[in-house]
C-alpha positions in Angstrom: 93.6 51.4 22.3 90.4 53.2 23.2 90.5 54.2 27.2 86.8 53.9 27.1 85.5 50.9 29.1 82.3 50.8 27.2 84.1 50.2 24.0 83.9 46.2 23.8 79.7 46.5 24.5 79.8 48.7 21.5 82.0 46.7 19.4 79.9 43.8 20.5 76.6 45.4 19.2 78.5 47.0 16.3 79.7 43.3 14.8 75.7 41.9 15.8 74.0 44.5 13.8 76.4 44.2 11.1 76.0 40.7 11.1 71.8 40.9 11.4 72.0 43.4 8.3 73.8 41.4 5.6 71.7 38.1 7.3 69.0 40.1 6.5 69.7 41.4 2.8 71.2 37.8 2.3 67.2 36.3 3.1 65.9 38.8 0.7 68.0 38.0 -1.5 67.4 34.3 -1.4 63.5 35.0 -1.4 63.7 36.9 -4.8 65.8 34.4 -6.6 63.9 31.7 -5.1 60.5 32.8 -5.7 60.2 32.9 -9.3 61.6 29.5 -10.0 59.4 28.1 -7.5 56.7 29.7 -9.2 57.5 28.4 -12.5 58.0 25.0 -11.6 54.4 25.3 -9.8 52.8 26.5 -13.1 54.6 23.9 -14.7 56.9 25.6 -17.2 
């Protein structure tokens, strides 16, 4: 067990970035798939 008493703050902000970067890929990747099919069913194809 780490002796450093800063170690829970870091895991903290480790686990809220890691969790804002694959929210953030996960949006992008929703947009991209989403977009096109929207777009088609707009043009009406």
């Amino acid at each position: 067990m780490p002796t450093n008493p800063n170690f829970a703050t870091y895991e903290r902000a480790q686990r809220t970035t890691d969790v804002m970067i694959v929210s953030s890929f996960a949006l992008w990747a929703m947009l991209i798939g989403f977009v096109p099919v929207a777009a088609l069913r707009l043009l009406g194809a």
